[in-house]
C-alpha positions in Angstrom: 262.8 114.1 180.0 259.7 112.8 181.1 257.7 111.6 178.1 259.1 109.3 175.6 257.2 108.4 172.1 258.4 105.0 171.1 257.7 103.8 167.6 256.5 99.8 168.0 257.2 98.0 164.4 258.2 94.3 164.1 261.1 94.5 163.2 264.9 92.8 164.3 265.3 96.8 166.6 262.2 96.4 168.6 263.1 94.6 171.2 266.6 96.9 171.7 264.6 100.0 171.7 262.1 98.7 173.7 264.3 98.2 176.2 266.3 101.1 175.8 263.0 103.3 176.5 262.4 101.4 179.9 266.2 102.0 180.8 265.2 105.7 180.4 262.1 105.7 181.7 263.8 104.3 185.0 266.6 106.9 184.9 263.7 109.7 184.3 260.8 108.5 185.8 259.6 108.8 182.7 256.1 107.9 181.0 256.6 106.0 177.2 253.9 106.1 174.9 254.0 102.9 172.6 252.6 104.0 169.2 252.0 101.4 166.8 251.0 102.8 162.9 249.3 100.3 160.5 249.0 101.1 157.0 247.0 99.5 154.6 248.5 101.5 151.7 249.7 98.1 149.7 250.4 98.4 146.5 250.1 95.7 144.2 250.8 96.5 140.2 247.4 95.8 138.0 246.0 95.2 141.4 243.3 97.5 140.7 240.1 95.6 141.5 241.9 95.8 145.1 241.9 92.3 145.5 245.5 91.9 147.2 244.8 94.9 149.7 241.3 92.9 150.4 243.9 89.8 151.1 246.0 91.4 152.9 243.9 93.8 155.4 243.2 90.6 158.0 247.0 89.1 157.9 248.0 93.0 158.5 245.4 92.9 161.2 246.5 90.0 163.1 250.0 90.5 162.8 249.6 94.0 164.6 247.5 92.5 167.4 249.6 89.5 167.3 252.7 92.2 168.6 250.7 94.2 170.3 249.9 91.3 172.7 253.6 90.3 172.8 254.9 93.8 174.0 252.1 94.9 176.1 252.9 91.1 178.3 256.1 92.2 178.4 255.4 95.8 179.6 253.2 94.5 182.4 256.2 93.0 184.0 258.1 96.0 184.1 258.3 98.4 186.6 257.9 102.1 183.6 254.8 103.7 183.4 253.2 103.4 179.9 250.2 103.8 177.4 249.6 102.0 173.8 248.4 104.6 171.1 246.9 102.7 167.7 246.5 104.8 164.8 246.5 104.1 161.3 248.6 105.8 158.5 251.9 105.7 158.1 254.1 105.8 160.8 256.3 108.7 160.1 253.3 110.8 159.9 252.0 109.8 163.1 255.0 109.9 165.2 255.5 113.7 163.9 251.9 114.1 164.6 252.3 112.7 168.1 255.9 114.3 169.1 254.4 117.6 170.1 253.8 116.5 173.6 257.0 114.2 173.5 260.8 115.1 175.0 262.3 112.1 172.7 261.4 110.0 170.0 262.8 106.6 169.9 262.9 104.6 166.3 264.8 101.8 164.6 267.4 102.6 161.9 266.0 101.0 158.9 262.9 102.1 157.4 259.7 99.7 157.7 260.1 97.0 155.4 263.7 98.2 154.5 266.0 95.3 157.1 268.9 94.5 155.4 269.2 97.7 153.7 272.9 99.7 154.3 270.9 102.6 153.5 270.0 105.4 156.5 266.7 105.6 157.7 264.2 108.0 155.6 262.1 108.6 158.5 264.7 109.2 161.3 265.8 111.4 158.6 262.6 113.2 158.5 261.3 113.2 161.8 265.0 114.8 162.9 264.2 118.0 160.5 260.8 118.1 161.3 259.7 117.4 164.9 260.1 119.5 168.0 261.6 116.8 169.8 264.9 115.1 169.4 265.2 111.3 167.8 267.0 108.7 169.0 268.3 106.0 166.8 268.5 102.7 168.6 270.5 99.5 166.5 269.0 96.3 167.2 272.9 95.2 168.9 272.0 97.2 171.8 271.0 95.2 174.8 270.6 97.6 177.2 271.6 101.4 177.9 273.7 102.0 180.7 272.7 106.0 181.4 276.0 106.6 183.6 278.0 105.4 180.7 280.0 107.7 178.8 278.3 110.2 176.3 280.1 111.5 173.4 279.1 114.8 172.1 279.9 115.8 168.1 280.8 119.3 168.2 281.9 121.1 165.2 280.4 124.7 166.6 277.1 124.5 164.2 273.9 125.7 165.3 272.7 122.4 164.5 275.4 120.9 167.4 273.9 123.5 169.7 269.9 122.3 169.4 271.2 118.4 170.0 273.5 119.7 172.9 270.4 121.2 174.3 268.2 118.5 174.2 270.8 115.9 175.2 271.4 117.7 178.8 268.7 115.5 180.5 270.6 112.8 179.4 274.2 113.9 179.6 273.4 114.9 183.1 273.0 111.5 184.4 276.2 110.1 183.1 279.1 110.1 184.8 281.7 111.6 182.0 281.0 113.4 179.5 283.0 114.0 175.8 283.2 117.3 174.1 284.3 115.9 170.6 285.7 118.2 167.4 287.4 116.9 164.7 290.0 118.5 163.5 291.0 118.9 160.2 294.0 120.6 158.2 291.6 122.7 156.5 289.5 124.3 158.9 288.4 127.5 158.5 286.2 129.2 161.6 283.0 129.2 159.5 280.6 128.9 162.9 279.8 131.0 165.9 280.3 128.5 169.0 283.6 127.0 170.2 283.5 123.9 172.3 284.8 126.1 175.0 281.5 128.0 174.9 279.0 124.8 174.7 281.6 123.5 177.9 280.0 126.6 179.9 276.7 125.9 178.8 276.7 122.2 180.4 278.3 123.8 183.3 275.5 126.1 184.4 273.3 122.9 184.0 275.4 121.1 186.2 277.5 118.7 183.4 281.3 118.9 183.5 282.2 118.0 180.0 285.8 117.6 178.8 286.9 119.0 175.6 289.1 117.0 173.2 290.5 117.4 169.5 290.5 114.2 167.6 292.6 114.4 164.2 290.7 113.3 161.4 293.5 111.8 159.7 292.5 110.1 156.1 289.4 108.6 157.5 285.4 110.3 156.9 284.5 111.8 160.5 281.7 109.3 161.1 284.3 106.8 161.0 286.1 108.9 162.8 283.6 109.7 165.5 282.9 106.2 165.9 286.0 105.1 167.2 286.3 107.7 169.2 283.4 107.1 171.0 284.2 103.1 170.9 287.8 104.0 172.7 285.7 106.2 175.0 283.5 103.3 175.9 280.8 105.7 175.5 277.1 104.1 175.1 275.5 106.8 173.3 276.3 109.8 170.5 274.7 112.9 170.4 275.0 114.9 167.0 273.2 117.8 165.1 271.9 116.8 162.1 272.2 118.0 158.7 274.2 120.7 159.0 274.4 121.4 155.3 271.5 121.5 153.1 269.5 118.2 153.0 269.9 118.1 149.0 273.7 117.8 149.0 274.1 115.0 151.9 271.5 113.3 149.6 273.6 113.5 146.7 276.9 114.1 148.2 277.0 111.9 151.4 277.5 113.5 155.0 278.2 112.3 158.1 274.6 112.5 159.2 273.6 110.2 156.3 276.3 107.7 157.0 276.2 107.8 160.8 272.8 106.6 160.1 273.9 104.1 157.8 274.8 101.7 160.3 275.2 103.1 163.7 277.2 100.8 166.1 275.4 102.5 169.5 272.1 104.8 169.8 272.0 108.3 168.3 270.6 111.1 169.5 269.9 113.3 166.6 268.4 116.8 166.4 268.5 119.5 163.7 
């Protein structure tokens, strides 16, 4: 995992995923790219002289440069290698633009503009179906990211599972225990191809021991579930496949995607 995209917004997360992408870049010797997207898309109803976009260009301006300035101080006092992309549109579009060339994109978990909102991220949600690289989702709570912490793994034998397993092992291999988890319910029926037993092998012949465990869902939704879990684990980071039914019914329906992204309690590593 040597290049990280890192999407630069100012917002409550920044500095928590700032810092979570130097604790990786350390652990990788990794290179981040800080891309910063400015849009001047504002709408403003009856606006259609374009006065309030006229208005609001400059303060749009100065508040980018304004952080821009702010992070790049703080980046020169840092021991990661780095570059700052600026490019205007919106940012989802230019972090899926940019990903190509990326091994991880980190983000926030509320949408731009969207703080206070108990609602998942849109654009995690779209740059996890559609990028070639995995995303992590970093809450602002996190301080730091110790990489020999604990990792738990969701596993529910999905082909989804299998991508994020495979893009996590850069990660999983630098900490020092990691957690195979399935929950179990009453109901299961062996609807997918790979047992945890098999995706243990896997990390084997990449040098990760993983230990396999069954938690019982009980009465409770398996995000909460798998929260817990990983809190009793003392785990500092998730890794889950995303969307593993169709994007239409977790919309409508709920899923633990969409509310693991609802208000994650420790970065998640998402990939679909």
């Amino acid at each position: 995992m040597k290049s990280i995209l890192l999407h630069i917004n100012d917002d409550s997360c920044m500095e928590a995923r700032l810092q979570v992408a130097m604790d990786i870049a350390r652990a990788c010797d990794a290179h981040i790219t800080c891309l910063q997207a400015v849009s001047y898309e504002v709408f403003a109803p009856g606006d259609f002289a374009g006065n309030a976009m006229a208005a609001a260009i400059p303060r749009i301006r100065e508040a980018a440069e304004h952080l821009r300035a702010e992070i790049e101080a703080d980046l020169a006092n840092e021991d990661v290698a780095w570059n700052w992309r600026f490019l205007y549109g919106a940012a989802e579009h230019r972090l899926l633009e940019q990903s190509a060339l990326h091994d991880i994109i980190i983000v926030g978990p509320h949408d731009i503009g969207e703080e206070g909102s108990r609602g998942p991220s849109a654009m995690a949600g779209e740059l996890t179906l559609d990028a070639p690289a995995p995303v992590l989702v970093v809450p602002g709570s996190i301080k730091r990211l110790d990489v020999r912490a604990p990792v738990l793994v969701a596993w529910n034998g999905s082909s989804e599972a299998a991508v994020a397993l495979r893009a996590a092992v850069p990660l999983l291999a630098l900490s020092e225990r990691v957690f195979l988890a399935s929950v179990k319910e009453e109901k299961d029926t062996e609807r997918f191809e790979f047992p945890a037993s098999e995706a243990a092998r896997y990390l084997v012949r990449h040098g990760v021991e993983a230990e396999v465990v069954e938690i019982p869902r009980g009465k409770g939704k398996i995000s909460e579930v798998l929260a817990k879990a990983a809190a009793a684990r003392e785990c500092g980071m998730l890794v889950m496949g995303a969307y593993g039914h169709s994007r239409l019914a977790e919309m409508l329906l709920g899923g633990v995607t969409r509310r693991m992204l609802s208000e994650p309690q420790l970065p998640i590593l998402l990939a679909h």
